[in-house]
N, C-alpha and C positions, 0 to 999 in steps of 0.2 A: 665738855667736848669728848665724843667717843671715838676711841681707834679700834682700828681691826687689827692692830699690830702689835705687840708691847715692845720692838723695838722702835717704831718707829712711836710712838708715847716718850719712850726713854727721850729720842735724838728731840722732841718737841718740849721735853720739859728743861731738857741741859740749853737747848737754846735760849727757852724763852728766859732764863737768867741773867742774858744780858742786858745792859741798860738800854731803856726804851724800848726793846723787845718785846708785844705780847704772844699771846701764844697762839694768836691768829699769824701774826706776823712769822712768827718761829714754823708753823707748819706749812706756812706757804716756802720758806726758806729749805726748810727741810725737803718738801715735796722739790724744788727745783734741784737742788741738789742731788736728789733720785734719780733725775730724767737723764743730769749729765755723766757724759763717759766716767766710768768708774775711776781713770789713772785721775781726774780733774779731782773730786773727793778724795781720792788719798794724799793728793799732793798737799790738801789743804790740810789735814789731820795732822802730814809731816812739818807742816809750815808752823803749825801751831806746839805740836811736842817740841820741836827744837827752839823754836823761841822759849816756850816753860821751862825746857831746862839748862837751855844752856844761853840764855840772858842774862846780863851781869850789870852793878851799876857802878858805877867809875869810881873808884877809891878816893877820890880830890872832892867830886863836885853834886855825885849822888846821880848822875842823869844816867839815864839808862845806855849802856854800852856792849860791845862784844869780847871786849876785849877790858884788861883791869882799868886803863886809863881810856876816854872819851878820846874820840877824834880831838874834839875843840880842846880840849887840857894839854893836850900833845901837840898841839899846832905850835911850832916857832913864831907864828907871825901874831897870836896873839898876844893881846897883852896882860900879862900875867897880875898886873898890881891892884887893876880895877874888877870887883867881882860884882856881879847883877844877881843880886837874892830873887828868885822867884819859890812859886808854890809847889809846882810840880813839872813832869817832862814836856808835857805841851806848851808851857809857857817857854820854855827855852825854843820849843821847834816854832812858836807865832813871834821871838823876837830876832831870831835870827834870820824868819823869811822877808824881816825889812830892812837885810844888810845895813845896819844904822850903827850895828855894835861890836867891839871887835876886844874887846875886853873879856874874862870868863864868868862860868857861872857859879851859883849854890843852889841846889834844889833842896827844901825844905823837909818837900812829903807833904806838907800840907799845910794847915794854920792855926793858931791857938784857939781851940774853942769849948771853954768849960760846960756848955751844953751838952758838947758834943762828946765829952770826956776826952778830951785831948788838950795835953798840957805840953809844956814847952821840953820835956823830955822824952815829947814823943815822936820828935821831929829833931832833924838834924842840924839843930842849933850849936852844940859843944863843938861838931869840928868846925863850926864855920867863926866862934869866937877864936877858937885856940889857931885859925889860920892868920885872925887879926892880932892877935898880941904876939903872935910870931915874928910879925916885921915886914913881912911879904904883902902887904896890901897899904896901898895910898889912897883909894877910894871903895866905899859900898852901896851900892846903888839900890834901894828896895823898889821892886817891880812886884810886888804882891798885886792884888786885885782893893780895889779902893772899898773895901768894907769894912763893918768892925772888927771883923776878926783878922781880918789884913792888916789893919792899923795895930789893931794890938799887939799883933807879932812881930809889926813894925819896931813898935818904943820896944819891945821888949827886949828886943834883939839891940838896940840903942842904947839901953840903959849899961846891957853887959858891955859893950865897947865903948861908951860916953868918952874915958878917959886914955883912949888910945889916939894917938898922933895921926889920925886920916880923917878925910872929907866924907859924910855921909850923906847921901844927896836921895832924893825918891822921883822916880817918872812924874812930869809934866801930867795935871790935872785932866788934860784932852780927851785922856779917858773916864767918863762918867765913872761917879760918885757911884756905889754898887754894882758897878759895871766887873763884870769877870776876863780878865787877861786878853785869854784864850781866843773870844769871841770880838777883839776890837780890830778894826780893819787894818790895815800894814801901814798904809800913809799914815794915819793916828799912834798906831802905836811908835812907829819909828822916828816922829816929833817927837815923840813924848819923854823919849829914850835920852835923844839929841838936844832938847830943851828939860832935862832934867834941872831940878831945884835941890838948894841943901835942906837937907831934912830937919832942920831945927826951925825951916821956915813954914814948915808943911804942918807941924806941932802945935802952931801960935794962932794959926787959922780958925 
């Protein structure tokens, strides 16, 4: 692809770095962005620097925040005892848009996968055991995504709390077997939340 520009090359190759992005797509993005009023492009540039730098992720729960502790960790009306593991921030924003769950969460960062080189120390497993043998939790609910590396992170994170005095339960099957979170509709997922099972049932399958 040739430009006449090298800045506008530059603003088409930083685009097309994002996911799904190509660079057809990126310089028609680019190009619209050109046409409109300048203050409209700066606003975006500022929208995007202050989230980089001044985004933060909740000291409790890992979700992304503004502030040290998450909206939802600070809520009084939650309930603090029950936590729902998930894989990352969009699973908390697709279980919370089926008002089903009113317990807090754990974001992971992601899930065990020796393929991928990612092992369970690379993910926020340690504070989420040391909250369980702390005393502060009666149930753990895994809402990862029904695949193997979902399951795996499942036991694994099971095995380190087996011996701790709480119920550990996983979402209702409703959501297909390799199905990713994210993508399952809100009526399904928020059965699935509500008709959750204990996890030593979900093992034996």
């Amino acid at each position: 692809m040739e430009f006449s520009s090298k800045l506008l090359e530059r603003a088409v190759n930083e685009m097309s770095q994002l996911p799904g992005i190509g660079k057809r797509t990126a310089l028609r993005l680019v190009l619209y962005m050109l046409r409109q009023p300048k203050e409209q492009t700066l606003a975006l540039s500022e929208a995007l620097q202050s989230m980089r730098n001044e985004v933060k992720f909740c000291k409790s729960c890992h979700n992304i925040s503004d502030v040290e502790l998450c909206e939802i960790c600070s809520n009084p009306k939650r309930n603090e005892t029950i936590i729902c593991v998930v894989e990352d921030v969009r699973d908390v924003m697709a279980i919370e848009n089926t008002s089903s769950f009113r317990g807090l969460y754990h974001v992971l960062g992601g899930k065990i996968s020796p393929m991928d080189g990612i092992g369970p120390h690379d993910l926020n497993i340690e504070s989420l055991v040391h909250k369980v043998k702390a005393g502060h939790v009666s149930e753990l609910i895994f809402a990862l995504s029904s695949t193997m590396e979902g399951d795996t992170t499942n036991f694994y994170i099971y095995k380190q709390i087996k011996d701790c005095n709480i119920t550990t339960s996983t979402i209702a099957r409703g959501i297909s077997v390799g199905d990713e979170l994210e993508y399952a509709d809100e009526i399904t997922l928020g059965r699935s939340i509500t008709n959750r099972i204990p996890f030593e049932s979900s093992i034996k399958l």
